[in-house]
C-alpha positions as CSV (number, residue, x, y, z in Angstrom):
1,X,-97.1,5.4,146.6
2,X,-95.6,7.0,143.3
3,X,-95.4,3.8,141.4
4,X,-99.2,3.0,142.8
5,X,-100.3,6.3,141.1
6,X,-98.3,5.9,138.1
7,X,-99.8,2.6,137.4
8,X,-102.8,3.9,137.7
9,X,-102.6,7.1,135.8
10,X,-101.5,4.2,132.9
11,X,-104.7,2.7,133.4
12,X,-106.9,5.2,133.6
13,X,-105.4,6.5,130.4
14,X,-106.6,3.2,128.7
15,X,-110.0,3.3,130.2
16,X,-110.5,6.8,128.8
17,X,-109.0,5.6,125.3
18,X,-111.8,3.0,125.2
19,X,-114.4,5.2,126.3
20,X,-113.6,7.7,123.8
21,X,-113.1,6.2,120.6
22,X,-116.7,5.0,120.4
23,X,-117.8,8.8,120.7
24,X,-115.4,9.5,117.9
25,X,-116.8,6.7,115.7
26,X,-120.2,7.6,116.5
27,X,-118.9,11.7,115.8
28,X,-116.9,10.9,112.5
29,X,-119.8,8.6,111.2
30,X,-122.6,11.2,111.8
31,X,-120.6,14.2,110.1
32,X,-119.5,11.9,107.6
33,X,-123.0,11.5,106.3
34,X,-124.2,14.4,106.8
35,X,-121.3,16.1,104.5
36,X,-122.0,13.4,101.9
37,X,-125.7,13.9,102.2
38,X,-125.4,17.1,101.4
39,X,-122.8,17.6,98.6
40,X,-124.9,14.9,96.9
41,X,-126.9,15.0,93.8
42,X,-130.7,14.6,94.3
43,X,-132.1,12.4,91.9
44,X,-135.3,10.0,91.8
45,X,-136.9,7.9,94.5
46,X,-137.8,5.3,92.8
47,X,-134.9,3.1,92.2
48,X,-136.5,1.7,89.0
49,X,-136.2,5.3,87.6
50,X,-132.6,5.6,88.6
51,X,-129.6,5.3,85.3
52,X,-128.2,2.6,84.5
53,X,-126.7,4.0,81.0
54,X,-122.7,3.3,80.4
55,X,-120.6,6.7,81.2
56,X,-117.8,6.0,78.9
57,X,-115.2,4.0,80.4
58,X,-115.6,1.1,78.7
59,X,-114.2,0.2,74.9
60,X,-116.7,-0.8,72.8
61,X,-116.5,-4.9,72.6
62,X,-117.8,-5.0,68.9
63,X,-114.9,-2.7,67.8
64,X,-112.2,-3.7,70.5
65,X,-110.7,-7.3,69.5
66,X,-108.0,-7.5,72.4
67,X,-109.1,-9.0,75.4
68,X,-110.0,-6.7,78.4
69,X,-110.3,-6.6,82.1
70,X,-111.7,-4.2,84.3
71,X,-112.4,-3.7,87.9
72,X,-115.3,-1.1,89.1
73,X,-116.6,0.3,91.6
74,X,-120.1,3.0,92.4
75,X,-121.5,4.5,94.9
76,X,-124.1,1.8,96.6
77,X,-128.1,2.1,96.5
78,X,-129.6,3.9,98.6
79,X,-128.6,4.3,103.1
80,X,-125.8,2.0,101.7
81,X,-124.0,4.6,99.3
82,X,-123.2,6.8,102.0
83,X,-121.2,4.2,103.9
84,X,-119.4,2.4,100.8
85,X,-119.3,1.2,97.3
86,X,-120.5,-2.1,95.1
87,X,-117.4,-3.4,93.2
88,X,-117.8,-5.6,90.1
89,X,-115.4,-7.1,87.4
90,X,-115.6,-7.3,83.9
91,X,-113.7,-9.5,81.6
92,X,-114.0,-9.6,77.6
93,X,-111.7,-12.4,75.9
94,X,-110.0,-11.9,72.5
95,X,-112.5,-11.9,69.8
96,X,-115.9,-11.7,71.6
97,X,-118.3,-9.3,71.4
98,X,-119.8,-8.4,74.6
99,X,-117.9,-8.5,78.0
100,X,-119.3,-10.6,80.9
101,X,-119.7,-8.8,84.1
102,X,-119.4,-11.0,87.7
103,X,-120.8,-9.1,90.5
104,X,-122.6,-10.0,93.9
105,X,-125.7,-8.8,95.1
106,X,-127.8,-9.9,98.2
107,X,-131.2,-10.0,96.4
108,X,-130.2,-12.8,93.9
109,X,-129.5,-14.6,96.7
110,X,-132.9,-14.8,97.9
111,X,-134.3,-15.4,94.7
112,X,-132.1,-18.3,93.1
113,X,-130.0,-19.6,96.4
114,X,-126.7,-17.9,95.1
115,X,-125.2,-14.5,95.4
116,X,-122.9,-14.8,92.7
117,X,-124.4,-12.8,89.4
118,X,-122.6,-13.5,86.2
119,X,-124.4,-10.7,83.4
120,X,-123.6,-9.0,80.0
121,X,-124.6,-5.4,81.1
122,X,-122.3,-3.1,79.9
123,X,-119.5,-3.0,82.3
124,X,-119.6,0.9,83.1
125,X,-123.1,1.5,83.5
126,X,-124.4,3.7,86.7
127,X,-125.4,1.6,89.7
128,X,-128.6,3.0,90.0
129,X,-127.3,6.7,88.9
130,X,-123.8,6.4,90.9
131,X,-121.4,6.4,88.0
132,X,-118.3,4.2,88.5
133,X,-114.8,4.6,89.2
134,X,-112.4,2.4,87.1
135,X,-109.8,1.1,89.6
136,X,-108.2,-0.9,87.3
137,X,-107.5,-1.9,83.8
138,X,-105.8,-4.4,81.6
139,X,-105.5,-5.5,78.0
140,X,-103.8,-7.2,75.0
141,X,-101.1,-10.1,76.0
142,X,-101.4,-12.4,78.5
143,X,-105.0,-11.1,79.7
144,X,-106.7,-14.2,78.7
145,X,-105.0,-16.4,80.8
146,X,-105.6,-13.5,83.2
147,X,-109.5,-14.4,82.6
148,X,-109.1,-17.9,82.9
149,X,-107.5,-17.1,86.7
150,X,-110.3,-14.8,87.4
151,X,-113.3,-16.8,86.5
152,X,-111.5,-19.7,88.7
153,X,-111.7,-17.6,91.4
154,X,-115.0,-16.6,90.6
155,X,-116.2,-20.6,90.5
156,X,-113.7,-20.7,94.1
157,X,-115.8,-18.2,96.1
158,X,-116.6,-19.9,99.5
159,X,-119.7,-17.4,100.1
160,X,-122.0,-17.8,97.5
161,X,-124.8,-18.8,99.7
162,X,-124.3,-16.2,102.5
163,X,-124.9,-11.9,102.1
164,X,-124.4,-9.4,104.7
165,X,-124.4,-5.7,104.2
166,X,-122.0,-5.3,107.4
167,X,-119.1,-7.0,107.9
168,X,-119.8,-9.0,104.9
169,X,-119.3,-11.7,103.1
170,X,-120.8,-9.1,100.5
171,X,-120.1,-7.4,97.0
172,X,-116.8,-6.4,98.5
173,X,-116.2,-9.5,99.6
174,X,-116.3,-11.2,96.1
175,X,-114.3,-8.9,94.4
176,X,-111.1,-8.8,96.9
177,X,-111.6,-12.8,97.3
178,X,-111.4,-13.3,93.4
179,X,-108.4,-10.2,93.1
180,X,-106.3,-12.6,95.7
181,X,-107.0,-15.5,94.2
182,X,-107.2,-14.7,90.1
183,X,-105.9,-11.7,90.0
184,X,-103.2,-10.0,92.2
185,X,-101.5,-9.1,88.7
186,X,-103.5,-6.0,88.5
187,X,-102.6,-4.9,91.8
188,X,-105.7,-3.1,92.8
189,X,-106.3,-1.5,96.2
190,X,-110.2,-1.4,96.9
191,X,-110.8,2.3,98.1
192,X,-111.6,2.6,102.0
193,X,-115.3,2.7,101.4
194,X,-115.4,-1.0,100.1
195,X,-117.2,-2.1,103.0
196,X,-116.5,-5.7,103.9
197,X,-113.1,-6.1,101.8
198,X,-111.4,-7.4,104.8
199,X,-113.9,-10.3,105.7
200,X,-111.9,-13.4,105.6
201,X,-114.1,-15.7,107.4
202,X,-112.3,-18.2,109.9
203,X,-108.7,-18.1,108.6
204,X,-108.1,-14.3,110.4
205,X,-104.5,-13.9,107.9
206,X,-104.8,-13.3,104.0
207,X,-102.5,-11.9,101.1
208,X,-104.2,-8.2,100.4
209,X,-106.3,-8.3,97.1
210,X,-103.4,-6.8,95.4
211,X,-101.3,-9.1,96.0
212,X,-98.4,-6.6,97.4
213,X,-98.7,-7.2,101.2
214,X,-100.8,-9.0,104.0
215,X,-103.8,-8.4,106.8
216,X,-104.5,-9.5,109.8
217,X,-108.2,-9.2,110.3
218,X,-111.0,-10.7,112.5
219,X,-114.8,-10.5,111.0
220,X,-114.4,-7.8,109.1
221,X,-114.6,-6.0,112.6
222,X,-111.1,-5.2,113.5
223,X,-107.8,-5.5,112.1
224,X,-105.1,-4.6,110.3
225,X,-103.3,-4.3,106.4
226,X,-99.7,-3.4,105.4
227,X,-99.1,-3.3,101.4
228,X,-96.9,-1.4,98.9
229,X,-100.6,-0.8,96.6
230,X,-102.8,-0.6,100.6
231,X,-100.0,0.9,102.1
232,X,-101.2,1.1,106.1
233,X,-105.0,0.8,106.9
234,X,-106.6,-0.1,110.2
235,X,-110.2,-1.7,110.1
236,X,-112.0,-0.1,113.0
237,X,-116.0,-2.0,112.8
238,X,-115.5,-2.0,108.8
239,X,-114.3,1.3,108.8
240,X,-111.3,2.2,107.0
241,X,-108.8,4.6,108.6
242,X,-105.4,4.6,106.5
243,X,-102.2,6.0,104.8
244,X,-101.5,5.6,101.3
245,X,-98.3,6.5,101.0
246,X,-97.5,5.5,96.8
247,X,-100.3,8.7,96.7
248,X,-99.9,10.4,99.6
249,X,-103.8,10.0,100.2
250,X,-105.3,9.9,103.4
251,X,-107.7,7.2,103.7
252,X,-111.2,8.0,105.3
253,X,-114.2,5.6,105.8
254,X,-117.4,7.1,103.8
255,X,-115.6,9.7,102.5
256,X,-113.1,8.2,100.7
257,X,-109.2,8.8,99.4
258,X,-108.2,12.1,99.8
259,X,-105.4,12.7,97.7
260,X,-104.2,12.3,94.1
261,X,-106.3,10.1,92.0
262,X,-104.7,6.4,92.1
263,X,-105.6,5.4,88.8
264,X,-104.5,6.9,85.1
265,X,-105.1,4.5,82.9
266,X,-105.0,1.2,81.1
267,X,-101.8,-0.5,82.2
268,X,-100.2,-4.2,81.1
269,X,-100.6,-6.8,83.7
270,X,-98.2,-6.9,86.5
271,X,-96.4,-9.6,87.7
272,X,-97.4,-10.4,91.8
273,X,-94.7,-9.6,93.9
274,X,-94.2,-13.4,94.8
275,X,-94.3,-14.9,91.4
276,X,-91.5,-16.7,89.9
């Protein structure tokens, strides 16, 4: 009958749907890597060998009285930078010398039972030769309370004992749980290649990190984000696919934001969208 077949012309559509977009995963990934792969700098083998030497972003503490906070992120280490970035944050209250840089990485965990890292390293040095991007910035007036709200959510983070590469909880993991909680002000959206950003553990529905919208995410594995900073993003397996349309980038898992760069600058803290 005609409605039989156009039932199951509907159906068949959807079977073919789900058989093809695990070839087109598997497809994207594979180019994906080998585009990065090869429009990448060779350097050393040895990770001990690889830089770690501050590429300019930073003020110089000893010379900067204002306090300071700024979010990073590089290229991972390693099989790792070609599918995303570790984040980091750096904070420098007014009057101190040296800024203190909070960070995750999974082999602290298995050497002192905690994730968590809390370091004065300057706060944009290379990760192991990958020199950062700074996605955010903020200084002067009001950023020490802006501190205080960070290093709660810092002290807050429910993962300390647990690391995972993929889904997460990971580096990426920290940083958008301690944005949402300490520090939607600065209103950053973590690029597409923060692996593990969207891990939320049991509770599936979150603010976004920057505090301008909300996802809808299970595991880190699927899901989806709607924001004003995010604009629309889909998580596909950890993958990113999006729209940013503030930009008008196109948002690409591995490769990146393509589009007009999203940050120019050191800004004053923003107000989040549902304060007071």
């Amino acid at each position: 009958m005609p409605g039989a077949r156009r039932l199951h012309g509907k159906g068949m559509s959807l079977v073919h749907v789900f058989l093809a977009l695990p070839a087109f995963l598997v497809t994207y990934v594979a180019a994906a890597v080998l585009f990065l792969h090869a429009t990448s700098a060779s350097g050393a083998s040895d990770w001990r060998m690889l830089s770690r030497e501050p590429v300019g972003l930073a003020p110089d503490p000893k010379t900067t009285p204002e306090a300071v906070v700024q979010v990073y992120a590089a290229r991972a280490l390693r099989w790792r930078g070609y599918f995303g970035v570790h984040p980091w944050i750096a904070v420098k209250r007014t009057g101190e010398r040296a800024f203190t840089v909070y960070e995750v990485n999974g082999w602290r965990l298995r050497s002192s039972g905690s994730a968590v890292v809390k370091s004065e390293r300057p706060p944009d040095s290379r990760w192991f030769g990958n020199a950062p991007e700074l996605l955010a910035e903020a200084r002067g007036e009001g950023v020490d309370a802006l501190i205080d709200r960070i290093e709660a959510g810092v002290a807050s983070y429910p993962w300390k004992d647990q690391y995972r590469v993929w889904p997460g909880p990971n580096s990426n993991t920290f940083v958008a749980w301690v944005l949402r909680s300490g520090a939607p002000e600065l209103r950053v959206d973590l690029p597409p290649t923060a692996v593990g950003k969207d891990w939320l553990g049991a509770v599936p529905v979150a603010k976004l990190p920057s505090g301008t919208g909300a996802q809808l995410n299970v595991l880190g594995v699927l899901g989806v984000a709607a924001g004003i900073e995010e604009g629309l993003e889909l998580n596909l397996l950890g993958l990113t696919f999006g729209l940013d349309f503030r930009n008008l980038a196109l948002k690409l898992p591995l490769i990146g934001s393509v589009g007009p760069k999203r940050f120019g600058g050191s800004a004053q803290v923003k107000p989040p969208l549902d304060a007071p």
